[in-house]
C-alpha positions as CSV (number, residue, x, y, z in Angstrom):
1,X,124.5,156.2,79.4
2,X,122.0,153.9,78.2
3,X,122.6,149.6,79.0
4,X,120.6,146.9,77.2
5,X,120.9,143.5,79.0
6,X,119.5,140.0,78.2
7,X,119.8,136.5,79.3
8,X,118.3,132.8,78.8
9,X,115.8,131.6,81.0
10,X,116.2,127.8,81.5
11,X,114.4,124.3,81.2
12,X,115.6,122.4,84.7
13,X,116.3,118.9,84.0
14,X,117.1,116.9,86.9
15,X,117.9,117.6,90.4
16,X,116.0,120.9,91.5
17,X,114.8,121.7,95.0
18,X,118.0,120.4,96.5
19,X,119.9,123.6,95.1
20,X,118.7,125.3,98.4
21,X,120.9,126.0,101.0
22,X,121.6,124.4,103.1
23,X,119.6,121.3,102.2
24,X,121.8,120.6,99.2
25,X,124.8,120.0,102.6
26,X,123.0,116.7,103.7
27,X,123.1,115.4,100.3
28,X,126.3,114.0,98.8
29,X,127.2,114.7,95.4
30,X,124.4,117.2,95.1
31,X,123.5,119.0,92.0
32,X,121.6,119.9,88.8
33,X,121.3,119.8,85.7
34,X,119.4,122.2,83.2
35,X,120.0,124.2,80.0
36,X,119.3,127.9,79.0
37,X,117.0,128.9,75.6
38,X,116.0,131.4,73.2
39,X,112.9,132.9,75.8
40,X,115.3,136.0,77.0
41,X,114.4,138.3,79.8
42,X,115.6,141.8,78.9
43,X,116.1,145.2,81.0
44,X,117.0,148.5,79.2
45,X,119.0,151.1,82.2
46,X,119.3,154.8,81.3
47,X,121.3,157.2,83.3
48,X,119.3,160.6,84.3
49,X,120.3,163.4,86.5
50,X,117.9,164.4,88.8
51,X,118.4,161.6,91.1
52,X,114.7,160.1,90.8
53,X,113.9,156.5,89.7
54,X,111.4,154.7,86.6
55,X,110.8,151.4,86.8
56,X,108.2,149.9,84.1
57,X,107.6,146.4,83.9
58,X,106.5,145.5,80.0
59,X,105.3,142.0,80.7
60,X,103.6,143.1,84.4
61,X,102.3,146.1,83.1
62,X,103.2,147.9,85.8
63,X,105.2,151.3,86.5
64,X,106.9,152.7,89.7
65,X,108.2,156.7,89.9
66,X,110.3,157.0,93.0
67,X,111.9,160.4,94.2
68,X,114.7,159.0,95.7
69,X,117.3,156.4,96.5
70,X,116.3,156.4,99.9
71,X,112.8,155.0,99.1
72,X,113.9,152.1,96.8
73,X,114.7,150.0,100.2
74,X,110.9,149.1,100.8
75,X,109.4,149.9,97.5
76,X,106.6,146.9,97.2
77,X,105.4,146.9,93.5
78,X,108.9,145.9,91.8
79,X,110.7,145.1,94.9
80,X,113.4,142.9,92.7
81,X,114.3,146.0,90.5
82,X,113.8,148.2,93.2
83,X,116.3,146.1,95.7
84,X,119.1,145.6,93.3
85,X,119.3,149.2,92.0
86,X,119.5,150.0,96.6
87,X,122.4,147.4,96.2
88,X,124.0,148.5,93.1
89,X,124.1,152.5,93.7
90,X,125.5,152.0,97.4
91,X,128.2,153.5,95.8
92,X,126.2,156.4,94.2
93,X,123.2,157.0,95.3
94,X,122.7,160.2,93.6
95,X,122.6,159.0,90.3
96,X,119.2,158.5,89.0
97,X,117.8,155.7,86.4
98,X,115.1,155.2,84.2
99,X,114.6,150.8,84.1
100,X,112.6,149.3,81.1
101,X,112.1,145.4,82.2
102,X,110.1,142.8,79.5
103,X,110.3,138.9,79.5
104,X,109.7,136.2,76.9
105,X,108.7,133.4,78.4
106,X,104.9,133.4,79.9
107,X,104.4,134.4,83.4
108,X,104.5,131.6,86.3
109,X,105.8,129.8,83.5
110,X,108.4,127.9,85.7
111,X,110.9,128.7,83.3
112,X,112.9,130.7,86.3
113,X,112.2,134.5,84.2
114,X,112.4,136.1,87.7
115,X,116.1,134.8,88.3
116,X,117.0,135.3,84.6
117,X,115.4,139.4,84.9
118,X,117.5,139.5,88.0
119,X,120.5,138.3,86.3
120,X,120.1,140.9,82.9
121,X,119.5,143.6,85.8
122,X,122.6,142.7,88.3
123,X,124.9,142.6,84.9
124,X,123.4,146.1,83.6
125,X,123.6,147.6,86.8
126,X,126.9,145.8,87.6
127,X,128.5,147.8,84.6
128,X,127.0,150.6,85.3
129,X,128.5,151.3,89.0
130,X,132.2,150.1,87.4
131,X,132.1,147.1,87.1
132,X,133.0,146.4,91.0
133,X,132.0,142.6,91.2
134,X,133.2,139.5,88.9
135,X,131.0,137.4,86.9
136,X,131.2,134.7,88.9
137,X,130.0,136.6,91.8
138,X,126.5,137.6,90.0
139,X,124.5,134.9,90.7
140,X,125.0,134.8,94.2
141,X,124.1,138.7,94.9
142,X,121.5,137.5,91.9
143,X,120.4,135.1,94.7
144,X,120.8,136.8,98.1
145,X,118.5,139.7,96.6
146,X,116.0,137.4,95.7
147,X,116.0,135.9,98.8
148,X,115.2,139.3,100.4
149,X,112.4,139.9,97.9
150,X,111.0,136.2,98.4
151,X,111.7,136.0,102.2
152,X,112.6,132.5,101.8
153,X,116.1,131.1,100.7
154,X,116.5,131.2,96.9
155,X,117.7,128.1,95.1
156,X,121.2,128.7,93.3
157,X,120.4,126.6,90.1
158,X,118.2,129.2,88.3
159,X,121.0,131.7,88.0
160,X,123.7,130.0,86.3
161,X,121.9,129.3,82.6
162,X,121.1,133.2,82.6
163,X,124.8,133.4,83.2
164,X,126.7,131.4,80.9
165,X,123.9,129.7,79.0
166,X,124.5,126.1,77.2
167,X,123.9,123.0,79.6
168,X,125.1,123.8,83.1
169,X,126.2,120.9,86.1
170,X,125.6,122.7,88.7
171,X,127.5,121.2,91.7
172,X,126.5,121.8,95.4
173,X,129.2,121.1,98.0
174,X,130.5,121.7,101.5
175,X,133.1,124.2,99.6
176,X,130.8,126.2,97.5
177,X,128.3,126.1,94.9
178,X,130.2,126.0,91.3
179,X,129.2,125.4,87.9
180,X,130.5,123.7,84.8
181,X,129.3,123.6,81.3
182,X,128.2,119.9,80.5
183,X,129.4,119.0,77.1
184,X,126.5,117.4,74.9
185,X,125.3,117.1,71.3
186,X,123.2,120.3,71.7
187,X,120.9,119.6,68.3
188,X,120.2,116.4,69.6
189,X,118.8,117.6,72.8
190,X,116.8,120.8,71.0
191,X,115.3,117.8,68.6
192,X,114.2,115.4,71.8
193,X,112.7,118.3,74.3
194,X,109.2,120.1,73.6
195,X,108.2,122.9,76.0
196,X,104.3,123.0,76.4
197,X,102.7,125.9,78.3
198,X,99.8,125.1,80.2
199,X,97.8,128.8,80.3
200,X,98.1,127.8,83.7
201,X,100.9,130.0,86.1
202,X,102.4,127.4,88.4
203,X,101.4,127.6,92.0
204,X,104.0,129.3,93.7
205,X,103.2,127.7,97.0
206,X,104.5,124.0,95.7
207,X,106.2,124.5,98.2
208,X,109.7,124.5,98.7
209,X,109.4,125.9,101.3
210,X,106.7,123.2,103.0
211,X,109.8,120.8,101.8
212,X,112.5,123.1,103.4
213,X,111.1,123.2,106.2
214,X,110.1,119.3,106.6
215,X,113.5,118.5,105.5
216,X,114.9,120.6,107.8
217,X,112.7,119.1,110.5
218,X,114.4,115.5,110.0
219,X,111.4,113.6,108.1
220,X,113.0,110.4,106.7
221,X,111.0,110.0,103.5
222,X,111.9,113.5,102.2
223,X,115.3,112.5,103.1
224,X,115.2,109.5,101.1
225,X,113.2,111.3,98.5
226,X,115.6,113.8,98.0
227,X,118.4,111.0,97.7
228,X,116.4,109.9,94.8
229,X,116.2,113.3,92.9
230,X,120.0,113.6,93.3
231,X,120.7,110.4,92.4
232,X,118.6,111.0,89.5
233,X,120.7,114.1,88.6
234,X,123.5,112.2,88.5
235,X,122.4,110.1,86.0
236,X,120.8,112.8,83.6
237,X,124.5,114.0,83.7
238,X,126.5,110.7,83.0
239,X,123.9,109.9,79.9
240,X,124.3,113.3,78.7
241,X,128.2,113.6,78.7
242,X,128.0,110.6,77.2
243,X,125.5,111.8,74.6
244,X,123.5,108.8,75.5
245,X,120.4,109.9,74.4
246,X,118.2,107.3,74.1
247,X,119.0,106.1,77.8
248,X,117.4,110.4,78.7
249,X,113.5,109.5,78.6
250,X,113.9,106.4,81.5
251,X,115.8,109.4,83.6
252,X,113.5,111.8,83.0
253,X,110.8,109.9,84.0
254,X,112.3,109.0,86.9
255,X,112.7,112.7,88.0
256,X,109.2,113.1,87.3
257,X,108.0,110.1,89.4
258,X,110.3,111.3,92.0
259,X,108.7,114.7,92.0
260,X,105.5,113.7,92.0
261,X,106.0,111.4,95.2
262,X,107.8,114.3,96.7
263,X,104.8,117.4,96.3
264,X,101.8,115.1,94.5
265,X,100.4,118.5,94.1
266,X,102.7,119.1,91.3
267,X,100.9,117.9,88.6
268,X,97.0,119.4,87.8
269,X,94.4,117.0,85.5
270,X,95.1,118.9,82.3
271,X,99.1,117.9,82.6
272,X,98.5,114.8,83.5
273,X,96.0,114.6,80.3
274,X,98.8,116.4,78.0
275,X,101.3,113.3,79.3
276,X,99.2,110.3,78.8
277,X,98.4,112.2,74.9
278,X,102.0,112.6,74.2
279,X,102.9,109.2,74.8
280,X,100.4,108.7,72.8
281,X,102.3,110.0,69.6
282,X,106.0,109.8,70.7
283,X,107.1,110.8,73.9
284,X,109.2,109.1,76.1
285,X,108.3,110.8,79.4
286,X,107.5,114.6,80.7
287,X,107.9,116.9,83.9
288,X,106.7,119.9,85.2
289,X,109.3,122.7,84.7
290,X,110.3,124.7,88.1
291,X,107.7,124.3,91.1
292,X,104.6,122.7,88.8
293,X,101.0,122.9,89.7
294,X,100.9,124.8,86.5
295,X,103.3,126.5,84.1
296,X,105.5,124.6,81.4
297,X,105.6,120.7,80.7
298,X,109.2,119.5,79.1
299,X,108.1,116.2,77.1
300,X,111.3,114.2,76.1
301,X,110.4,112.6,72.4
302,X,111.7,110.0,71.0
303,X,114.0,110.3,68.3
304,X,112.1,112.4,64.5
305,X,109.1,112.6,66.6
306,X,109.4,115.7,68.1
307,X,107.3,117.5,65.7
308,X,104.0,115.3,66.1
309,X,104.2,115.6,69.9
310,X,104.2,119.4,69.6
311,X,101.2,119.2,67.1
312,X,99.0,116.3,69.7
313,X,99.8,119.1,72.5
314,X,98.6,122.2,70.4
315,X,95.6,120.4,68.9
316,X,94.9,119.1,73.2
317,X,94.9,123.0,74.0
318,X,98.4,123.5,75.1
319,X,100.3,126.3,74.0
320,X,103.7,124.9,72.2
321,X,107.0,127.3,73.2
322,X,109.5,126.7,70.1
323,X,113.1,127.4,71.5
324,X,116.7,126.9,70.8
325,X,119.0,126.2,73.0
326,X,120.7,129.6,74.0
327,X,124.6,128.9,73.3
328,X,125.4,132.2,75.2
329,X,124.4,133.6,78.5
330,X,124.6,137.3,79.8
331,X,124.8,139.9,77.0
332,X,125.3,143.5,77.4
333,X,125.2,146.2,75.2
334,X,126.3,149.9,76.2
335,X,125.8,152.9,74.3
């Protein structure tokens, strides 16, 4: 049996960071608010019957042969693959796989192509063994893996785009985490967002954690700060709904300011260079996509003038992503 499986990364809009649990608890109302595009992570899963294991990473470049199902528990050089398939074949350990993995969006891009790969892979696998868990259960094994792989708690955000794709609300609450697609003018908000790679991977130690942990340790201003970037969230999703769209560049830079006041480590010179350009020739306001200190810049244009931001970025030495806005999320295809 061979399964091909893709799914959206996503461009996070407003309210990230506070998807953690259980940080998200001491914030009312929490939640947040991104949409999935056309940069798909992929997997291809073949059945073999020898019981041994291939796992090749296209965009790593990196390939792990494993003899059993017994040593994909610890296996270090693709622990996400490696740690789903452990969860996945509980049920049959005997059966062997060859794993093909590839994503489009750059590396440390902060376009969440770890969770999206680990989405494609628990929905390949997940029909694979039978088909034993529901949709809506995906993203949180997606996430409780992760979190074994990371050592950290994962976010829940990141997961949802790669599973239904459009604009996901993403609400946090005492009696679960639950999402809902937020109806918008899609064209509208593919014509107002450029995505802008900065050749630089994002610094993976912007530290949620260092938050998590401060938070967690009672500091008032990252309280308050946090406060901020939900109320913010709030507000991306109200103008959105209400396909306010020239009211979207005020709120998005108010996320950014919010962020940047929360970790001022997010931002590098060359982003901050890229901003002050792009308001230059029609943008409204930007922010770092996922942790920053790197990776992708959303700018949010103003209305026709997409077209000449994207050309001041490219012409400044940023690499321009062109996407749509993926209207789907999880695909499989057996054969």
């Amino acid at each position: 049996m061979i399964i091909e499986a893709q799914a959206p990364t996503r461009i996070d809009l407003a309210g990230g960071t506070v998807d953690i649990w259980p940080l998200y608890l001491f914030h009312e109302h929490a939640q947040t608010i991104n949409f999935a595009i056309d940069q798909y992570a992929r997997c291809r899963v073949e059945t073999r019957d020898d019981g041994k294991f291939s796992f090749e990473s296209l965009d790593r470049e990196t390939k792990v042969e494993l003899d059993s199902y017994a040593a994909l528990r610890d296996e270090p050089e693709l622990p996400l693959v490696s740690k789903l398939v452990y969860f996945f074949l509980k049920a049959a350990p005997e059966t062997g796989l060859n794993i093909t993995t590839d994503c489009r969006a750059p590396g440390g891009a902060g376009l969440a192509g770890s969770s999206t790969l680990n989405i494609a892979l628990c929905g390949a696998l997940n029909k694979l063994t039978g088909e034993r868990f529901k949709l809506e259960q995906i993203p949180f094994i997606a996430a409780n893996v992760e979190s074994q792989v990371l050592g950290v708690p994962a976010g829940f955000q990141d997961y949802f785009p790669a599973t239904y794709g459009a604009v996901s609300r993403v609400k946090l609450q005492i009696e679960g985490v639950t999402r809902e697609e937020l109806k918008t003018d899609l064209d509208e908000l593919e014509s107002r967002v450029a995505l802008c790679y900065t050749h630089a991977p994002r610094n993976s130690g912007i530290n949620n954690w260092e938050m998590f942990k401060t938070h967690i340790d009672g500091d008032k201003l990252i309280f308050q700060r946090f406060e901020q970037i939900r109320d913010t969230a709030l507000k991306m999703a109200d103008a959105l709904a209400a396909n306010a769209f020239d009211q979207i560049g005020a709120i998005f830079a108010e996320e950014w300011a919010s962020r940047r006041e929360l970790v001022p480590g997010i931002t590098t010179e060359f982003i901050d260079e890229l901003v002050k350009l792009s308001k230059q020739h029609g943008a409204e306001a930007a922010k770092v996509c996922g942790a920053g200190g790197g990776g992708c810049v959303a700018f949010y244009c103003e209305a026709g003038r997409k077209a000449e931001v994207e050309q001041a970025l490219a012409g400044a030495g940023g690499q321009i992503i062109p996407f749509r806005i993926a209207r789907e999320g999880l695909q499989l295809k057996v054969s």
